[in-house]
C-alpha angles and dihedrals in degrees: 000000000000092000090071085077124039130174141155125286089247094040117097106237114253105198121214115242087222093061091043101057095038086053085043092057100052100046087055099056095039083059094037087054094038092048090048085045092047093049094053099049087045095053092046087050092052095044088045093048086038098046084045078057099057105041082057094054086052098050081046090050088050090043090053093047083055086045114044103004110052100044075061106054093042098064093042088049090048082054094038095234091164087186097057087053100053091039085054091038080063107038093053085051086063091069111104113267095007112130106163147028130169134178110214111201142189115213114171108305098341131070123232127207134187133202144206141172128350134324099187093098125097130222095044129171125191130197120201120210123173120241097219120163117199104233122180086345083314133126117214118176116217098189152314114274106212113194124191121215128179139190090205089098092050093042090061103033081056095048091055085045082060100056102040086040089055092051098043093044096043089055106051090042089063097041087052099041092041080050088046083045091060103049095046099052088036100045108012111029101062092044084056091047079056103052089045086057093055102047087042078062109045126114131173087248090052092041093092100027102072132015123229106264125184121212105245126125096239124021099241125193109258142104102289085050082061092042086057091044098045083056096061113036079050082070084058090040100062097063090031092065099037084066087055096053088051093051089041091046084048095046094055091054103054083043078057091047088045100052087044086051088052104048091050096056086054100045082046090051100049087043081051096045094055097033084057093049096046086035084049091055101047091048099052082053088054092045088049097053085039094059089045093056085051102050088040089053110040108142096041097102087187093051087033086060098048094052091052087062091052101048085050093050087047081057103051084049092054085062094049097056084045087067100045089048088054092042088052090038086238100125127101110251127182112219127210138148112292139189109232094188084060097048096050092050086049093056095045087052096052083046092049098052118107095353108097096173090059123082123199116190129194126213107178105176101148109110094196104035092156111134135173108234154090106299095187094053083040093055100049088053096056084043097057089053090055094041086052092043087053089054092049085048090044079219101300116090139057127289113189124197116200127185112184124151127249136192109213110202105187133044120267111210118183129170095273109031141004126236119227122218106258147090120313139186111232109209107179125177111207127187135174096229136129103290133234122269119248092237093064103037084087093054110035087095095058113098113257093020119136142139088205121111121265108291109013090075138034090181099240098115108083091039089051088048086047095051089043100060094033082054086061094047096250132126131248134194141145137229113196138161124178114257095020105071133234141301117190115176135199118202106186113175107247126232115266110215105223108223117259123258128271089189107120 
C-alpha cells in the first residue's frame, strides 16, 4: 500500500486521498466486524458464566430444602400440625426457581398427597428426599417430600440479559474502535506513511547524511519515537556490527589455531613418549655393553678413555629422555606436600649467582602456597623459565618472580585438561627482555623448537616445563609483546587442609 505514494527521504509525504480513504474503509469495516465480533463472544461469555450462576443457585436452593426445610416437615407431619406443613410448603416455594412441592404419605391403607405451587413449567427436575423422624432409637419415615425445580425461568431471564447485554456491548465496542480509528489515522497512519518514505529512500550512501525526523510539534516518548530512534542508530549499528563479524570471524580463528595447536602438541607428546621409552631401552643396552668394555678393559688407558665418552654421552641423553617424558607426562613423579615460596627463593638464588648485571627480584604474596607435587620436577620447571628469561636478558636485566592466590570460580576447559573451581597458587616469571614474536607464542611449546643459535638450545625446555605443570594438574600459558618483555604464569591448585575430627 505504501508504494502507491513515494517521495524522497527530505521531502515532507503528501498522501493521496485516494489512498487515505481506501485505507480508511477498510479499517472501518474491519472494526466495525471485529467489534461486532468482540460483542458477541462477550455476551456469550457473561450469559455462560451467569447461567453457570444461576444453576448453581438452584442446586444451592435444593441443597438448603434438604438442609433446613425437611428436618422440619417431617417432624410437623410425625405430630400431625397441618398448619406447620402448609406455612414451610410455602415458604420453601419462595425460593428462586422452585415451582412445586408435594408431600406423598402413607396413612393406614390410602396415600395421601399434598400439593403445592404450579406444574405447568418444562424442563422440570424433581428431587425426591424422605421425611423420617428418630423415635425411641427408631426411624419412622412420615412421607417423601417431592420438589420441583425448572430452568424455564433462567432460560428467559437470560434470554432478556442477552439482549440488553448485545446492545449495550455492541455499543460500547464501536464507540471505542471508531475512537481507536481515529487516533490511529490521525496519530499513527501518516507517521507510518512517513517511515515507509524514508526507508523507500535509503541508500547505503544516504544512510549517514540525514536522520529519520517525524512532523509533530514536540518529539514525545512512545513507540513511534522508538521506532525513530531504532532507525537511526540502525545507521551506527551497521558499521558497528560489522566490526563485530570481523572480531568474531578473527576470534574463531585463532579458537581453530589454538585446537590444531593443541592437538599437535599432543600428537607430539604421545610420538615423544614412545620414541623415550624405546630410546631408554636401547640406550641402557648401550650403557650395559659400555660398562662391560670398561671393566674388560680396564688397564687399557686408550680404551678406558673412549668408554668414558660413551658413558657421558649416554648421560646427556638420559637427560634428554628426562625432558620428552615430562613433555609427554609420562614420567614418575613422588608428591608431597611443597612450599612454593621456597621453592621460588631457592630458584632466584641459584639465577643471581655469579651474575651481578642481572637483578631478580621475589615477590612471595601467597599466604597458602602448599601444594601437593614433585618439587624437584617443580623446581626444575621454574628453573628452566629463569634460566630462559637470563638468556632473553642476556644477563642484564630484571627477572621478577610473583606468587599471589587466586580463587577460580568457573571451570576452565582447554583442549588438554580442565580446571576445577577452587583456590590456586599464580607463579608468574616476568622479565623486561626482548619479547617474543607473535608468530612464535603459538610454537615455543613444541619439542625442538628454538629460536637460539646451533648449539646454546635443543628446545626442550619450555615442552618439558608444559608436560610438567599439566602433570600437576595446573595451567600454563604466556603473554608476551616485542619490545615489552615476557610474562609466563603457572596456576597449580593448593592443598586444603580438612578440618580435623571431632569424632572421640
Amino acid at each position: 500500500m505504501f508504494n502507491e505514494v513515494i517521495h524522497s527521504p527530505s521531502s515532507k509525504p503528501k498522501m493521496d486521498s485516494k489512498y487515505r480513504s481506501g485505507l480508511s474503509r477498510r479499517l472501518l469495516v474491519l472494526i466495525i466486524a471485529c467489534s461486532t465480533t468482540f460483542a458477541i463472544v462477550a455476551t456469550g461469555v457473561q450469559l455462560f458464566l451467569e447461567y453457570q450462576d444461576d444453576i448453581k443457585a438452584l442446586d444451592e436452593n435444593v441443597s438448603f430444602i434438604e438442609s433446613s426445610y425437611v428436618p422440619a416437615l417431617s417432624s410437623s407431619l410425625y405430630e400431625l400440625n397441618r398448619e406447620q406443613v402448609d406455612l414451610l410448603l410455602q415458604g420453601a416455594l419462595q425460593l428462586s426457581d422452585i415451582v412445586y412441592l408435594d408431600i406423598v404419605e402413607d396413612v393406614g391403607l390410602e396415600t395421601v398427597v399434598t400439593q403445592t405451587g404450579d406444574r405447568g413449567y418444562q424442563n422440570i427436575r424433581e428431587h425426591r428426599f424422605p421425611l423420617s423422624v428418630d423415635s425411641y432409637g427408631e426411624t419412622i419415615l412420615v412421607g417423601t417430600l417431592i420438589v420441583g425445580a425448572t430452568h424455564d425461568e433462567i432460560t428467559q431471564r437470560l434470554f432478556d440479559r442477552a439482549i440488553r447485554l448485545l446492545a449495550i456491548n455492541s455499543l460500547k465496542t464501536f464507540v471505542v474502535s471508531l475512537l481507536i480509528f481515529w487516533i490511529i489515522q490521525v496519530l499513527v497512519a501518516r507517521h507510518v506513511v512517513r517511515m515507509a518514505d524514508y526507508v523507500e529512500g535509503m541508500t547505503l550512501e544516504t544512510l549517514q547524511k540525514e536522520p529519520l525526523k517525524l512532523d509533530r510539534s514536540t518529539p514525545k516518548d512512545d513507540e513511534l519515537q522508538q521506532v525513530v530512534v531504532a532507525f537511526n542508530e540502525m545507521r551506527d549499528r551497521i558499521t558497528q556490527e560489522m566490526n563485530e563479524r570481523k572480531d568474531v570471524e578473527d576470534e574463531r580463528r585463532k579458537l581453530l589455531m589454538d585446537l590444531r595447536h593443541a592437538e599437535k602438541l599432543q600428537s607430539i607428546g604421545q610420538l615423544a613418549g614412545g620414541i623415550a621409552h624405546d630410546f631408554n631401552n636401547q640406550l641402557h643396552a648401550i650403557q650395559a655393553n659400555a660398562d662391560l668394555l670398561k671393566a674388560v678393559h680396564a688397564e687399557d688407558q686408550e680404551i678406558d678413555k673412549l668408554v668414558d665418552g660413551i658413558l657421558k654421552s649416554c648421560h646427556r641423553s638420559e637427560d634428554l629422555i628426562a625432558d620428552l617424558l615430562a613433555f609427554s607426562r609420562k614420567r614418575n613423579s613422588r608428591l608431597n606436600l611443597t612450599s612454593v615460596n621456597t621453592i621460588v627463593k631457592e630458584v632466584g638464588s641459584v639465577l643471581q649467582l655469579g651474575k651481578s648485571r642481572l637483578a631478580v627480584r621475589i615477590d612471595a604474596n601467597a599466604s597458602n602456597d602448599t601444594i601437593m607435587a614433585d618439587s624437584s620436577h617443580i623446581q626444575s620447571a621454574l628453573l628452566n623459565l629463569g634460566v630462559n628469561a637470563c638468556d632473553a636478558l642476556q644477563d642484564e636485566g630484571t627477572i621478577t618472580f610473583r606468587t599471589e592466590n587466586m580463587e577460580i570460580t568457573e571451570p576452565i576447559r582447554t583442549s588438554e585438561i580442565e580446571i576445577a573451581p577452587g583456590e590456586y597458587i599464580q607463579i608468574s616469571i616476568t622479565d623486561n627482555g626482548p619479547g617474543i614474536p607473535e608468530e612464535n607464542l603459538n610454537r615455543i611449546f613444541e619439542p625442538y623448537f628454538t629460536t637460539k643459535d646451533v648449539g646454546k638450545g635443543t628446545g626442550m625446555g619450555l615442552a618439558a616445563v608444559y608436560g610438567t605443570i599439566l602433570a600437576h594438574s595446573g595451567l600454563f600459558r604466556v603473554e608476551s609483546k616485542v619490545g615489552e618483555g615476557s610474562t609466563f604464569y603457572v596456576i597449580l591448585p593448593v592443598h586444603v587442609t580438612e578440618p580435623a575430627s571431632t569424632d572421640t
